[in-house]
DONU-209327 format. One record per residue: x, y, z of N, C-alpha, C, O in turn. Coordinates in pm, whole numbers, padded with zeros to 5 digits, always signed. Example, Ala and Ser with C-alpha at 12.3 -4.5 7.8 and 13.67 -1.06 7.14 Angstrom:
BEGIN
{n_x=+01319 n_y=-00569 n_z=+00780 ca_x=+01230 ca_y=-00450 ca_z=+00780 c_x=+01320 c_y=-00330 c_z=+00780 o_x=+01424 o_y=-00332 o_z=+00846}
{n_x=+01285 n_y=-00225 n_z=+00708 ca_x=+01367 ca_y=-00106 ca_z=+00714 c_x=+01290 c_y=+00003 c_z=+00787 o_x=+01341 o_y=+00114 o_z=+00804}
//
This chain:
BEGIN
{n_x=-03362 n_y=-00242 n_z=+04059 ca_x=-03309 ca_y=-00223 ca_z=+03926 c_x=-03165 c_y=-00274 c_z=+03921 o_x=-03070 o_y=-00236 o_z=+03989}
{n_x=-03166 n_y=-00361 n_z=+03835 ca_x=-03011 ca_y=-00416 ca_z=+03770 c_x=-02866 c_y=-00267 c_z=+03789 o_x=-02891 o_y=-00156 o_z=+03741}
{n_x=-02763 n_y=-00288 n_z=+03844 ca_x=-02690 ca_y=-00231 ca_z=+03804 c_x=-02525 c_y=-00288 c_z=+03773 o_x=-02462 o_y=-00372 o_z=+03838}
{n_x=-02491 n_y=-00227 n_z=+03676 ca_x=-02363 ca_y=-00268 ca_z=+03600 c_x=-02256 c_y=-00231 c_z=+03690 o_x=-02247 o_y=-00112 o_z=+03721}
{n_x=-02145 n_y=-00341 n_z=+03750 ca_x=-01990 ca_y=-00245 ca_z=+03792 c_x=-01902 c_y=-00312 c_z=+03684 o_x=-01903 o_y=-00410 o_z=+03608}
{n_x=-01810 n_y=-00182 n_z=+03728 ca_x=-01682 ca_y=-00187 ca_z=+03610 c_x=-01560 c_y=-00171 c_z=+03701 o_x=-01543 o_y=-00061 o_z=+03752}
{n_x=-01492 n_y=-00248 n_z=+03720 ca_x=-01388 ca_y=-00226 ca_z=+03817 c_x=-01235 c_y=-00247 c_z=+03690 o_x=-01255 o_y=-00286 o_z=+03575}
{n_x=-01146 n_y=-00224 n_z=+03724 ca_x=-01028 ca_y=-00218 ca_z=+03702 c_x=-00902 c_y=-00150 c_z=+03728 o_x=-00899 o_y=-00039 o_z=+03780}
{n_x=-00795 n_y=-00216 n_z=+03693 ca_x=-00708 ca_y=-00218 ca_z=+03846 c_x=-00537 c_y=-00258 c_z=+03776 o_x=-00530 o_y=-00355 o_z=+03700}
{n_x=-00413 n_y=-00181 n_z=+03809 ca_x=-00319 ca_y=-00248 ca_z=+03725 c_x=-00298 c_y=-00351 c_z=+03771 o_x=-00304 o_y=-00373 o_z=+03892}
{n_x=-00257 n_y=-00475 n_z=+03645 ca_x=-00208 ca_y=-00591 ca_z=+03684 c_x=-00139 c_y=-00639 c_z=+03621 o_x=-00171 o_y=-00620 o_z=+03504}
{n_x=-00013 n_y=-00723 n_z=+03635 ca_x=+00142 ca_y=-00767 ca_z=+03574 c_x=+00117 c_y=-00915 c_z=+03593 o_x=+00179 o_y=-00991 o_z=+03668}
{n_x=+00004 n_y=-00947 n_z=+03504 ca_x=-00030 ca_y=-01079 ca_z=+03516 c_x=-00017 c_y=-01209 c_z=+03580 o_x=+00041 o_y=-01197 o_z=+03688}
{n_x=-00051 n_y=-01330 n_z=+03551 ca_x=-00067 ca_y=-01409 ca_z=+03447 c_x=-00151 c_y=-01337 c_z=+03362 o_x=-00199 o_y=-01240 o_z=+03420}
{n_x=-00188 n_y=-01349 n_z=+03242 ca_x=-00257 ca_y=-01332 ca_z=+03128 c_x=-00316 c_y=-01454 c_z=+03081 o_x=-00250 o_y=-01547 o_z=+03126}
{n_x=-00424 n_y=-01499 n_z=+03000 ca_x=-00470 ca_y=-01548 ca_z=+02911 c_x=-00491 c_y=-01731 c_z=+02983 o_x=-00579 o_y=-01753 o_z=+03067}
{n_x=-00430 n_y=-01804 n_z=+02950 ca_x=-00478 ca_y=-01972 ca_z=+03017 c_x=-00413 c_y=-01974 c_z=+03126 o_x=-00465 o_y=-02021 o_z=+03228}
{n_x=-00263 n_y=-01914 n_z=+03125 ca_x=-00219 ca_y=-01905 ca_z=+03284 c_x=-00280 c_y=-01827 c_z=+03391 o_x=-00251 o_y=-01847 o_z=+03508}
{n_x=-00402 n_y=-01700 n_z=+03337 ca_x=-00471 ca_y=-01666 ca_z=+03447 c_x=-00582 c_y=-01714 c_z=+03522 o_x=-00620 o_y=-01707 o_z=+03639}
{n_x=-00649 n_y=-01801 n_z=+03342 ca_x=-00741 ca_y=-01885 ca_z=+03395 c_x=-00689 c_y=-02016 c_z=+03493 o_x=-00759 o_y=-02039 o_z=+03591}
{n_x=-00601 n_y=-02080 n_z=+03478 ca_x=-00516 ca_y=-02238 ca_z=+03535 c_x=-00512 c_y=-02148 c_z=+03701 o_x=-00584 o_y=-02185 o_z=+03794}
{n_x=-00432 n_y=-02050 n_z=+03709 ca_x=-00448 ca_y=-01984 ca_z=+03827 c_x=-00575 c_y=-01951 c_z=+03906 o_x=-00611 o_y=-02012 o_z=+04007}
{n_x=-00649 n_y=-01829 n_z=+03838 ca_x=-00741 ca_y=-01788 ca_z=+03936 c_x=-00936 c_y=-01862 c_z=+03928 o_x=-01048 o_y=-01819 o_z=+03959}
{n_x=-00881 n_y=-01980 n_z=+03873 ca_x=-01021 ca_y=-02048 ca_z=+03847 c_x=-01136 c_y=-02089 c_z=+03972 o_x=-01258 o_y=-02100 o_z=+03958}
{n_x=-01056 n_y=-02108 n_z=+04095 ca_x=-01089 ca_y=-02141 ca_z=+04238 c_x=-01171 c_y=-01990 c_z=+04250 o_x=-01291 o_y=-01988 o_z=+04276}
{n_x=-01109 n_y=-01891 n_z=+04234 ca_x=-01152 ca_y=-01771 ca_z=+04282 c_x=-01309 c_y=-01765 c_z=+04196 o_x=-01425 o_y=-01763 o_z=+04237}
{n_x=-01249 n_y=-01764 n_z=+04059 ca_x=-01381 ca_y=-01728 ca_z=+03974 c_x=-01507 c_y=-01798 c_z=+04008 o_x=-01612 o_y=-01733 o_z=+04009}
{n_x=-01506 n_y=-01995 n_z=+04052 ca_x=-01573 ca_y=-02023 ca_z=+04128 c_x=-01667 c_y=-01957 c_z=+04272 o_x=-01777 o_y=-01967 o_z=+04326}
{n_x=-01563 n_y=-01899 n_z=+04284 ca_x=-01636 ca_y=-01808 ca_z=+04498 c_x=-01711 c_y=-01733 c_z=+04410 o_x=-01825 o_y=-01777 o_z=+04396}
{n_x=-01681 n_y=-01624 n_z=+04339 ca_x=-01744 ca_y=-01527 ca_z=+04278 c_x=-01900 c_y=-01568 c_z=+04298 o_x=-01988 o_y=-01520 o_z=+04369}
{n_x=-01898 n_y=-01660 n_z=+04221 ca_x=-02039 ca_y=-01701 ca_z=+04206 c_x=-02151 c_y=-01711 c_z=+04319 o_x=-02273 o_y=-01711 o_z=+04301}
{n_x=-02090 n_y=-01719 n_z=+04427 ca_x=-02113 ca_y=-01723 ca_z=+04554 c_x=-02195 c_y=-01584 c_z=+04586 o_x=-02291 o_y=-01604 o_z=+04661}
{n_x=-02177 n_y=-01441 n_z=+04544 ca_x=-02164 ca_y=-01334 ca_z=+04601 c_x=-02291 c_y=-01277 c_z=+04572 o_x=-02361 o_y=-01267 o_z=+04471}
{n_x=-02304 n_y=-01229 n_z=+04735 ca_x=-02482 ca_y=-01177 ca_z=+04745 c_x=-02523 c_y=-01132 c_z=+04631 o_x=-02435 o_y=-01094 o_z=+04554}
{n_x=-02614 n_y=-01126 n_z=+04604 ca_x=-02645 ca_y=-01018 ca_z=+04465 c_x=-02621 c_y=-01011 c_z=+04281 o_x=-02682 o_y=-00951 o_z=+04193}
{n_x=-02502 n_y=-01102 n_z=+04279 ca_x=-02409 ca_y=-01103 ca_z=+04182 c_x=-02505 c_y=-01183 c_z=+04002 o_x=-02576 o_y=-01283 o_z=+04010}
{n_x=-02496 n_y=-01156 n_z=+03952 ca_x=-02609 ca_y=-01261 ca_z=+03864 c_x=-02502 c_y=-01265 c_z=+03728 o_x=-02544 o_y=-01344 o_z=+03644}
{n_x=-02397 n_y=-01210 n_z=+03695 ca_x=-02243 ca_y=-01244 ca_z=+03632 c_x=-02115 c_y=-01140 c_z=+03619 o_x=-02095 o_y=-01029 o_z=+03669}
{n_x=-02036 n_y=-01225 n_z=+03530 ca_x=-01931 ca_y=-01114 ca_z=+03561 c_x=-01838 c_y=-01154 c_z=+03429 o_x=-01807 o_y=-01270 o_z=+03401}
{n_x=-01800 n_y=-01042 n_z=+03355 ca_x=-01731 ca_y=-01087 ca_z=+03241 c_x=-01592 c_y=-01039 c_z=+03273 o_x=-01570 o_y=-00924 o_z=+03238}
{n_x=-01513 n_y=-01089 n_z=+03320 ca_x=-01345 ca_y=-01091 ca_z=+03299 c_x=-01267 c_y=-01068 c_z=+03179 o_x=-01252 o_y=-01122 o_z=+03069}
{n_x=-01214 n_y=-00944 n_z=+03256 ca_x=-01098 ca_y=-00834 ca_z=+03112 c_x=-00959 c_y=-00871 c_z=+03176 o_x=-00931 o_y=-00905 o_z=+03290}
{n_x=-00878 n_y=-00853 n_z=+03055 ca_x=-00773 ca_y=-00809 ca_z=+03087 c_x=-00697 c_y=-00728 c_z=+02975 o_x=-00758 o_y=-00697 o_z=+02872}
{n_x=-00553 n_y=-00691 n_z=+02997 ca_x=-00452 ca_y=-00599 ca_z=+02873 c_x=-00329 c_y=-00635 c_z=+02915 o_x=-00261 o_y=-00558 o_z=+02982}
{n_x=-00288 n_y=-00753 n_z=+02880 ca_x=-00120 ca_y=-00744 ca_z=+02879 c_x=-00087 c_y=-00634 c_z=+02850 o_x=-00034 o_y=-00573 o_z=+02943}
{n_x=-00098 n_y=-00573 n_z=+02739 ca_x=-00090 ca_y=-00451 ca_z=+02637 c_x=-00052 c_y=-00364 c_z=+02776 o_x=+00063 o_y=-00348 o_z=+02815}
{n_x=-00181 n_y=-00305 n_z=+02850 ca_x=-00165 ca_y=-00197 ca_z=+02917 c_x=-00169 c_y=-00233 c_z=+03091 o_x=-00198 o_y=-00157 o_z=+03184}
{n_x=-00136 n_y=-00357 n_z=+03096 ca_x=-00088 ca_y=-00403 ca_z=+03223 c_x=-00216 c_y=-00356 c_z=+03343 o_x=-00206 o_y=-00273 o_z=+03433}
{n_x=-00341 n_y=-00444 n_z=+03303 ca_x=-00481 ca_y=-00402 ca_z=+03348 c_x=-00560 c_y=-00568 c_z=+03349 o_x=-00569 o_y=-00660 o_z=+03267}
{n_x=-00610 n_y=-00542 n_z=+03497 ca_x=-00699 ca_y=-00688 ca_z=+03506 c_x=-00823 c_y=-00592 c_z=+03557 o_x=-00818 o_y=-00488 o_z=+03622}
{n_x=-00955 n_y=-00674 n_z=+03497 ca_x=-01075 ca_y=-00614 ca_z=+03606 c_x=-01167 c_y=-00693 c_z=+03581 o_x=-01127 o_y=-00810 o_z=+03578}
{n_x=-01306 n_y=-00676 n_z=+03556 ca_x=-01379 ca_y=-00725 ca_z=+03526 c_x=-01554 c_y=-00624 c_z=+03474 o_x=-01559 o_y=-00503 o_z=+03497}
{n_x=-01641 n_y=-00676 n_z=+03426 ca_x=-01834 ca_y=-00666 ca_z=+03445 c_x=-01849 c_y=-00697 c_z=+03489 o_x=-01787 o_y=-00792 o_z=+03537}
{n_x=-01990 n_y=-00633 n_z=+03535 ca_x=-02032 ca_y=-00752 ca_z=+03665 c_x=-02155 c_y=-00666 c_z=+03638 o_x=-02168 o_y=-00553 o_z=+03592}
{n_x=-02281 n_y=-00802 n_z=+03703 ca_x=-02425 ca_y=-00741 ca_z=+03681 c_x=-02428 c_y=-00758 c_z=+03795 o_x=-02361 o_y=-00853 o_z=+03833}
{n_x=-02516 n_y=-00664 n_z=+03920 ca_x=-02564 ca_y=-00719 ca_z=+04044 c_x=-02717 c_y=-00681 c_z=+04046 o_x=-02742 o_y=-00612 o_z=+03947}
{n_x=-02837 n_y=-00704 n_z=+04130 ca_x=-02959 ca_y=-00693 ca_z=+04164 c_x=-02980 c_y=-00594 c_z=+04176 o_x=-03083 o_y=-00544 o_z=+04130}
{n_x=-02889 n_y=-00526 n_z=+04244 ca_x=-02906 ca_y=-00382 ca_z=+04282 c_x=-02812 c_y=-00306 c_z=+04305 o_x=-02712 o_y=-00338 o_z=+04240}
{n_x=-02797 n_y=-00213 n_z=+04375 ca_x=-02671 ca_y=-00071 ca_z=+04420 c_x=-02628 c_y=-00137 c_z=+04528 o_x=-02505 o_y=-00142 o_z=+04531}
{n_x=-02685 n_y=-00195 n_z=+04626 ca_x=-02639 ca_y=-00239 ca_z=+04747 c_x=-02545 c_y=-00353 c_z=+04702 o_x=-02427 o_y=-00322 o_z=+04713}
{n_x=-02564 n_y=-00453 n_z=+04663 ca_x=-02506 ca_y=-00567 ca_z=+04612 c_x=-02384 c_y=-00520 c_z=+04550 o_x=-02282 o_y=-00579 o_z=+04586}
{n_x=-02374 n_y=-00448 n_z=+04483 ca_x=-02254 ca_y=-00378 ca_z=+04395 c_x=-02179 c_y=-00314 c_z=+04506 o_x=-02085 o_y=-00372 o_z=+04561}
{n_x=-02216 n_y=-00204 n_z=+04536 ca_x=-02141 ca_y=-00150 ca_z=+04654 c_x=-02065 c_y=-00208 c_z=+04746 o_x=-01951 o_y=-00177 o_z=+04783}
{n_x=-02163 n_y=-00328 n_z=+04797 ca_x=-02072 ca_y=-00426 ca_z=+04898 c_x=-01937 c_y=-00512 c_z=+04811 o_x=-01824 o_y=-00532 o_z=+04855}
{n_x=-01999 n_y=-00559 n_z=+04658 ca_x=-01863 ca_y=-00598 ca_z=+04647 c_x=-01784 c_y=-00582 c_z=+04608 o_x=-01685 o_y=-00656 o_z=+04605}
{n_x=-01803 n_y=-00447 n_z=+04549 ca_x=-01690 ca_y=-00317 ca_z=+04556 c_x=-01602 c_y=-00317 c_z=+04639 o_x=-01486 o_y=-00341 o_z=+04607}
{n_x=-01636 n_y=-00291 n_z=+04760 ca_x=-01539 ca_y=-00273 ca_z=+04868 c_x=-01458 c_y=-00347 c_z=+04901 o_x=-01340 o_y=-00323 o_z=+04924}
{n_x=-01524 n_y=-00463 n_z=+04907 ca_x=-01500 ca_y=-00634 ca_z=+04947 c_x=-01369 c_y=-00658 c_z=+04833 o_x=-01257 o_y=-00680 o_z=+04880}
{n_x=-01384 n_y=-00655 n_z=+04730 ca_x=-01301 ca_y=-00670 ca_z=+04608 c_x=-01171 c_y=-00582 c_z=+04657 o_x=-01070 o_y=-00616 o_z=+04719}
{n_x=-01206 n_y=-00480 n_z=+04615 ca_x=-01142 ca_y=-00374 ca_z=+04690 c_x=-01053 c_y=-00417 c_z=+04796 o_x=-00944 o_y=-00467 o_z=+04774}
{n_x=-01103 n_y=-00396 n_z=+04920 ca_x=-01030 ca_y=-00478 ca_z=+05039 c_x=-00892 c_y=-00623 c_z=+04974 o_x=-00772 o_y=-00623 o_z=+05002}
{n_x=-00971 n_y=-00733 n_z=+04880 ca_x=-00838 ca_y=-00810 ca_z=+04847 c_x=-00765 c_y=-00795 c_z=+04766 o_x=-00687 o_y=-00887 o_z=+04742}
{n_x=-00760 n_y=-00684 n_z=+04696 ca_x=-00713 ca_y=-00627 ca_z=+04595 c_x=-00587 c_y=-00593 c_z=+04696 o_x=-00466 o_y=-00615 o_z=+04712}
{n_x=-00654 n_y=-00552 n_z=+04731 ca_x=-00510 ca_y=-00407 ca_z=+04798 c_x=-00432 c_y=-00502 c_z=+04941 o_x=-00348 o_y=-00456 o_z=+05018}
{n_x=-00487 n_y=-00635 n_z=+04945 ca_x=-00363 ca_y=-00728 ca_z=+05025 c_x=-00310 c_y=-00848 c_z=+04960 o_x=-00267 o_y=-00953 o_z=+05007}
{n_x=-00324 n_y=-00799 n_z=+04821 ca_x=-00234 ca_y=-00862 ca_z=+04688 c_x=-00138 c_y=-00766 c_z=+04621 o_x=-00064 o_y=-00782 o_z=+04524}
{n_x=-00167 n_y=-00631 n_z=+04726 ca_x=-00074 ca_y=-00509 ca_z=+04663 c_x=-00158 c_y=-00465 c_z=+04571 o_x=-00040 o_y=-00431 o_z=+04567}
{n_x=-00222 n_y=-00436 n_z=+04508 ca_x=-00296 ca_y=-00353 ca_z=+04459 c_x=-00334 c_y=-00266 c_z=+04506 o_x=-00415 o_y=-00268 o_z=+04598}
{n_x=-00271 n_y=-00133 n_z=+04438 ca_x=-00291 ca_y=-00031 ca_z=+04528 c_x=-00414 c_y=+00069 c_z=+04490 o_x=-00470 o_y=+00143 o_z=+04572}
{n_x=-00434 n_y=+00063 n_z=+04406 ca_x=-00552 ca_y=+00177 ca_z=+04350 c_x=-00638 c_y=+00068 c_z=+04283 o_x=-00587 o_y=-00014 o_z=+04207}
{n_x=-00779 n_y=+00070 n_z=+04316 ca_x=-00879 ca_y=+00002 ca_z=+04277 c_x=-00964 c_y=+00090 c_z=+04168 o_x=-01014 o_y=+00183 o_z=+04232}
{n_x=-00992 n_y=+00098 n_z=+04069 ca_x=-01108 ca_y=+00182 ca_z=+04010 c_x=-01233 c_y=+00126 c_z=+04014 o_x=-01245 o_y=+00018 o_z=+03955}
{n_x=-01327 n_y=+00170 n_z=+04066 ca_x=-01478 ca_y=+00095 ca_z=+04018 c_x=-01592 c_y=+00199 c_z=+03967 o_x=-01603 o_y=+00307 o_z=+04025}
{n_x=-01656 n_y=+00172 n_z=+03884 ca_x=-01805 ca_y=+00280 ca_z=+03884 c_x=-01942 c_y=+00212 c_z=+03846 o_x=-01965 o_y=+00141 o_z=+03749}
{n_x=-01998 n_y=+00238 n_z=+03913 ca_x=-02136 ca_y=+00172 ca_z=+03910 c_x=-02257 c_y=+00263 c_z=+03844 o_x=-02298 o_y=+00370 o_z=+03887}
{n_x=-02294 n_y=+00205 n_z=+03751 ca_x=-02388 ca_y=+00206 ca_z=+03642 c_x=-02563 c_y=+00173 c_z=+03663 o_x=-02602 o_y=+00072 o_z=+03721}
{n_x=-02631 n_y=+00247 n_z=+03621 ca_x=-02800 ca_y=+00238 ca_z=+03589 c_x=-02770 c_y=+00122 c_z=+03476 o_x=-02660 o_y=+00145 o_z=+03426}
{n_x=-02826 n_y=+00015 n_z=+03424 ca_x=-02880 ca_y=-00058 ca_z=+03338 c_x=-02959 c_y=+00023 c_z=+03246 o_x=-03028 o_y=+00094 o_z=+03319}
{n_x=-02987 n_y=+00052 n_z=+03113 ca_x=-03083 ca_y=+00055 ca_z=+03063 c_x=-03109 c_y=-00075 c_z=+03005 o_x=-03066 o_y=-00116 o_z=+02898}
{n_x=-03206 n_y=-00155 n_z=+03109 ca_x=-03245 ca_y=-00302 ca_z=+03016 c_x=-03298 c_y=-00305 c_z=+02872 o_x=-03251 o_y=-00372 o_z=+02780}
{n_x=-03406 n_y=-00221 n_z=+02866 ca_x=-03532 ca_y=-00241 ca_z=+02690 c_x=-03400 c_y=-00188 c_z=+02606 o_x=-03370 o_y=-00252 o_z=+02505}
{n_x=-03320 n_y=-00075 n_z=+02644 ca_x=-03212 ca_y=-00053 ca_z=+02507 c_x=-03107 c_y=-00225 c_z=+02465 o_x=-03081 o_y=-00288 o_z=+02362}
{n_x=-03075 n_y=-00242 n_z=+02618 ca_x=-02992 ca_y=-00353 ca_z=+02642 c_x=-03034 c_y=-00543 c_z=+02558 o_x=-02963 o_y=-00630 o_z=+02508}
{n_x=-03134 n_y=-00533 n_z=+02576 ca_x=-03194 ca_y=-00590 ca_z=+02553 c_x=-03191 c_y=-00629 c_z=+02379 o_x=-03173 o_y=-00734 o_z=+02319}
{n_x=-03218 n_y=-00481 n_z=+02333 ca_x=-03227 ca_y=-00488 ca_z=+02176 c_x=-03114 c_y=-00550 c_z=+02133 o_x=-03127 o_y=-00634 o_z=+02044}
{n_x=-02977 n_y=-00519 n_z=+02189 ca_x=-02879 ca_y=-00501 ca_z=+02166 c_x=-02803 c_y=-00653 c_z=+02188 o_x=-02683 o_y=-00670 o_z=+02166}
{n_x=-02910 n_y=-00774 n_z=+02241 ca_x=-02867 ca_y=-00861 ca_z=+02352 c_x=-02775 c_y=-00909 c_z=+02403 o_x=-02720 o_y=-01016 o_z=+02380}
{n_x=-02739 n_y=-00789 n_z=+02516 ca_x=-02710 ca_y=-00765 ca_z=+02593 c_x=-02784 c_y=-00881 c_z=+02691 o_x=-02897 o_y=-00917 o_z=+02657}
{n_x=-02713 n_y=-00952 n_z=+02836 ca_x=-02769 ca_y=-01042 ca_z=+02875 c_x=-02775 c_y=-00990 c_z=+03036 o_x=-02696 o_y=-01009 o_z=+03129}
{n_x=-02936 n_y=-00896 n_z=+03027 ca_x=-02933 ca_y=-00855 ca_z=+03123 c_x=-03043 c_y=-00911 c_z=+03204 o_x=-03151 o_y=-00930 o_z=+03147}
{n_x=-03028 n_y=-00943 n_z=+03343 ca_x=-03098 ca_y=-01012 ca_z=+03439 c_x=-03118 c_y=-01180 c_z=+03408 o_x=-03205 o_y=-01249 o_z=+03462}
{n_x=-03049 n_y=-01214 n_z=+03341 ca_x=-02987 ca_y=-01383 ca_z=+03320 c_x=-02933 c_y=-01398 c_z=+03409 o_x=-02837 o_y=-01324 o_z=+03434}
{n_x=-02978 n_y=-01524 n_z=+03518 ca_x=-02925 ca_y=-01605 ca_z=+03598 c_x=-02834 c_y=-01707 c_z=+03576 o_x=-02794 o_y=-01776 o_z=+03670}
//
């Protein structure tokens, strides 16, 4: 079963095309990651917050890159990571389209 993470984390930017011009290499690896099937990128100048969505295959997949995330987070100084991992309801999701289990 599909599950949703929600991570977020303070961050004192770049913001907006300078985050994209910056972290575009990264967003590339992403794609890379066991399990991963997307990931929608947030941010809040406003409230000084970067994180992201993310769909993975399963709990395991999420979990691992939880941590993993986690782990480079916090040797960029990031000190507190938030994440929580979510059940999918796909048929509600779905109605709603919501783009769940799109490769």
């Amino acid at each position: 079963m599909a599950k949703l993470l929600q991570v977020d984390f303070q961050y004192n930017g770049p913001y907006g095309q300078q985050m994209t011009d910056q972290l575009v290499e990264l967003a590339k690896s992403i794609n890379n990651e066991p399990g991963m099937i997307w990931k929608i990128w947030t941010e809040s100048e406003l409230e000084q917050l970067g994180g992201g969505i993310y769909l993975f295959v399963d709990e395991t997949s999420a979990k691992n890159y939880l941590e993993m995330h986690s782990a480079r987070l916090q040797k960029m100084g990031i000190d507190e990571v938030r994440g929580k991992i979510f059940d999918v309801n796909e048929a509600l999701t779905l109605i709603n389209k919501g783009p769940v289990g799109q490769e």
